[in-house]
N, C-alpha and C positions, 0 to 999 in steps of 0.2 A: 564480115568474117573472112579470113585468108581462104582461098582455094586450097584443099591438100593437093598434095605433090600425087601423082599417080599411082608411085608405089606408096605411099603412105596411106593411099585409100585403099588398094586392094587388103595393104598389113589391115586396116581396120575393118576391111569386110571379110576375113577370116577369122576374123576375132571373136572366139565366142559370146562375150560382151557385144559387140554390135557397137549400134548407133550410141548407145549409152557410155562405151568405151572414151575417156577424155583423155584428148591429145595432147590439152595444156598442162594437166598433170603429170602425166606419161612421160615429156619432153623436159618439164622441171628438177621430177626426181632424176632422169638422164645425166643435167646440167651439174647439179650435183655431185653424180657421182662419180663424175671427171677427176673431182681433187683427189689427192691423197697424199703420202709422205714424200714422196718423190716430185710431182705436182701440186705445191701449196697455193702457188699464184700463175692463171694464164689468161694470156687476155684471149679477146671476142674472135679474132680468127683460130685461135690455137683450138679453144673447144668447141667452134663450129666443125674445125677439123675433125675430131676426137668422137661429137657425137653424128655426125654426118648431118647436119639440119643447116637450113639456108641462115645467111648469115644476120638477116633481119629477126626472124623468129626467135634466135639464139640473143639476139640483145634485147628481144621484148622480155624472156625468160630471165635474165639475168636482170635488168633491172627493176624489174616485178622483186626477183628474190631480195635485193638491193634495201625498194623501200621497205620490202615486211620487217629487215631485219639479220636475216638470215646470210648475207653474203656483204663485201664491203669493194669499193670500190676505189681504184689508187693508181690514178693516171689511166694507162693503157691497159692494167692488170686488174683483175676480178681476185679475193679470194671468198672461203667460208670465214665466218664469224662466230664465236666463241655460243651464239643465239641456237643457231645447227642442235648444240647438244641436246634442244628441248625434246628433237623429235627423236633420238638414241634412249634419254631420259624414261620417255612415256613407253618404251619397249620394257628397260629395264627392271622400270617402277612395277610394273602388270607384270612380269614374269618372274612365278616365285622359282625358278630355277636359280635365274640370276641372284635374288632376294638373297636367298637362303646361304648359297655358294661365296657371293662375295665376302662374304668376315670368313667364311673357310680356307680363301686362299690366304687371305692376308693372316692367317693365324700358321698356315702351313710353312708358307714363304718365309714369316720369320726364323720359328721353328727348325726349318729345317734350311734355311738358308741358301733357297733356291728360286728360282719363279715360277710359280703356280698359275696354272689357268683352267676355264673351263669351256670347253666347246661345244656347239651344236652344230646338224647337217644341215645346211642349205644349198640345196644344187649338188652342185660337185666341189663345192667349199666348207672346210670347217670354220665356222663361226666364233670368234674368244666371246663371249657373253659375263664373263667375270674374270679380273686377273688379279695378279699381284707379285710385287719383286721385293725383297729382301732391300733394307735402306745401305746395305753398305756394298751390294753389289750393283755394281754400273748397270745401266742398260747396254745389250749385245743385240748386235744384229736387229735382223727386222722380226722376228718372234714377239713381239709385245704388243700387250694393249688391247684394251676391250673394242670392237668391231675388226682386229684382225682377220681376215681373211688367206686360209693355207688350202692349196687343192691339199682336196682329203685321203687322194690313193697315197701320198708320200707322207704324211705326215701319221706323228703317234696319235692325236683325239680324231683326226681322221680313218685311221687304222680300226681306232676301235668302235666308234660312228657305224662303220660301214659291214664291219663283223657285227653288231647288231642289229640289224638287220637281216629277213629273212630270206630262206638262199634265192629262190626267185628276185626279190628286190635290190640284191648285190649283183645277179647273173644281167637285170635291168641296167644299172649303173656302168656295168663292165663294157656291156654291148654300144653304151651311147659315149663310152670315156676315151677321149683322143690323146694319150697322154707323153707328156713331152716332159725333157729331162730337165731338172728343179739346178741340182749339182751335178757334177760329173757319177755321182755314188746312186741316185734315183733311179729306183727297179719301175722298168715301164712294160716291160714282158707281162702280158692278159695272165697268162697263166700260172706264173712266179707270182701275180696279183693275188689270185683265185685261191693260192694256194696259203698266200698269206693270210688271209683274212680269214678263213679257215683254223689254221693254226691260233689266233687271236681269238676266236670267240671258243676255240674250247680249252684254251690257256686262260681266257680273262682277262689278258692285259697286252698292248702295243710298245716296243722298245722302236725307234724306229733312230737310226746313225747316222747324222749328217746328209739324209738324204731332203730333208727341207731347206737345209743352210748348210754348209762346210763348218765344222768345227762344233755343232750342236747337234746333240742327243737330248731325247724327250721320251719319258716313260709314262704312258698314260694308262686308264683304266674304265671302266664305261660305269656310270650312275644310273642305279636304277628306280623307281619309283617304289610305294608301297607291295602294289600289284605284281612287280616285277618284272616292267614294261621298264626297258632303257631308253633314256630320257637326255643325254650328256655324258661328256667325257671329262674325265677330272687328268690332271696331269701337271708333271714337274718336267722343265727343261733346266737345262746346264750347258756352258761348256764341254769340251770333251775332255778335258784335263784334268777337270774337277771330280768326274769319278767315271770307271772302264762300267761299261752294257752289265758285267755281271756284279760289278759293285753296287750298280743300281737297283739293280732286282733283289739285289741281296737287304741292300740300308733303306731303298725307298717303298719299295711294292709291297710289305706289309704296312706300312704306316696311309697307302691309299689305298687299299683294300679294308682296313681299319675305318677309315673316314666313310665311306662310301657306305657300309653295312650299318653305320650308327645314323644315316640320310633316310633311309627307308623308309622309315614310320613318320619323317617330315613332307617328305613329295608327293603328294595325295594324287 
């Protein structure tokens, strides 16, 4: 077995895991999560670089994922394999959030000829766990897609995410949130934050202007469970052309405020 690196022993002796804590796991899903849309293929020096791990360990990782399945391999360049999805799959499949939600967007999106998604809070990122677009309009920008990930302080499911929650656990978030500008138009001011989140959960719903992307507006609204524990954020984005902040609050926020109260008795 490899010797760890000095600091990777001490990262594992603070670990409250321990000894128990696995570094082959730990470093796989790492390797992972390198790709994305921007990064589809890099090879063995690129994401040694990326996850900072020596360049041996990073090809044992990578061709381990190689033979499961999981990743393919084409000259000099690594990518994911269409196989990945199993393990997105087995989240989605278990989580009746997701279940429930996905024919909602796609019923909404037609409907209302917009694209629909639904997010959860992980970290300081909104999670899309369900989406859907309208077949005749294009995909825009990088808003799309089920594992999108949007910091949550700029965005509308993150707006509303983060208004539900309670005010300790927003004042938590604030204090640990380093945050940096999305567009030239993303409010990074703590307190213009504080204030907005505020304003959102005793409104009920997040409009948030081009401050995720230039040229898109998203109006979201937060799902709540039976109980009445908020659980996800439901939301329509657009273009900025295709309808002004108050046309949206006017043609779409009852029709997700609509949806949302008819969920209640499904979300147990």
């Amino acid at each position: 077995m490899a010797k760890l690196r000095e600091r990777d022993a001490a990262t594992r002796a603070q670990n409250a895991v321990g000894r128990d804590f696995s570094e082959a796991l730990a470093r796989g899903l790492k390797v992972i999560s390198v790709f994305n849309a921007t990064r589809p293929a890099l090879s063995l020096a690129d994401i040694a670089r990326i996850v900072d791990l020596p360049r041996a360990t990073v090809r044992r990782t990578l061709l381990t994922l190689v033979h499961l399945g999981y990743m393919s391999e084409n000259g000099r360049l690594f990518s994911l394999r269409p196989t990945i999805l199993q393990l997105a799959s087995a989240y989605l499949g278990a989580d009746p959030v997701a279940m429930i939600l996905q024919p909602i967007c796609e019923e909404l999106a037609a409907r209302l000829e917009v694209t629909c998604s639904v997010a959860i809070l992980d970290g300081h990122d909104a999670v899309m766990v369900a989406y859907a677009s309208p077949r005749k309009v294009q995909a825009y920008g990088m808003l799309e897609g089920i594992g999108l990930r949007l910091p949550a302080f700029c965005s509308a499911v993150g707006g509303v995410l983060l208004a539900s929650q309670p005010e300790p656990a927003r004042e938590e978030f604030l204090k640990n949130l380093e945050p940096e500008k999305v567009t030239t138009l993303t409010v990074t001011d703590k307190a213009t934050l504080r204030a907005r989140w505020k304003a959102i959960h005793d409104e009920g719903y997040a409009l948030i202007d081009q401050e995720a992307e230039i040229g898109y507006r998203a109006l979201a609204v937060p799902v709540f469970r039976h109980d009445g524990r908020p659980v996800a954020a439901l939301n329509v984005g657009m273009r900025i052309e295709q309808a002004t902040p108050e046309q949206m609050k006017q043609q779409y926020l009852p029709c997700l405020r609509e949806v949302t109260d008819s969920l209640r008795t499904q979300l147990l």
